[in-house]
Structures are given as C-alpha cells and as structure tokens.
N, C-alpha and C positions, 0 to 999 in steps of 0.2 A: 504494500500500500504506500508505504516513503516513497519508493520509487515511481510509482505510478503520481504520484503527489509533485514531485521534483518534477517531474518529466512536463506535466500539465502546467507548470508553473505554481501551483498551487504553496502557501507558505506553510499550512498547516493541516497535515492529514484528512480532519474533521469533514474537514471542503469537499474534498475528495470524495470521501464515505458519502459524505449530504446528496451530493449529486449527481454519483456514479454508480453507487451502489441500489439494485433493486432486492429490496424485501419479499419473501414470498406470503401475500395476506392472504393467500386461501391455508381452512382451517380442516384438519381430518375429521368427518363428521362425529368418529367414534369418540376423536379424544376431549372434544365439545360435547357430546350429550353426557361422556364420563364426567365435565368438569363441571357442566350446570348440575349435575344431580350430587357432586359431592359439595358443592357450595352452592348451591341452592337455599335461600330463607327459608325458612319452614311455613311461614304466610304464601309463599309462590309457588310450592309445591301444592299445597292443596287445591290450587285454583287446575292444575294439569288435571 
C-alpha cells in the first residue's frame, strides 16, 4: 500500500485506502440471520 501511495503521489497511505480500495458490502445471508437472532432485542423478536 506505501508503494502504491508513493507511486500515486499520495503523502499518506489513508488517501490511498479512501479511494482505491473497494469494500465488499454484500452480507452472507446465513451469517446475518445468525447475527440478528443472537442480538436481537427481545421486544423484536417477538414481533417475527
């Protein structure tokens, strides 16, 4: 990433990451329905 940073002129890595770097936002369905149901309110469970 320094290097990639250097290269673009970039003075500070961060820059780099902000702009270059893509996040993947899809979620595994299983590991979302595991995480709503372990933290889940106990008010929002009951409404399912």
């Amino acid at each position: 990433m320094d290097l990639a940073a250097q290269l673009l002129g970039h003075t500070d890595p961060k820059v780099t990451i902000e702009h270059y770097i893509r996040r993947n936002e899809h979620v595994n369905p299983l590991t979302a329905e595991l995480l709503d149901r372990a933290f889940a309110r106990e008010d929002e469970s009951k409404s399912s």
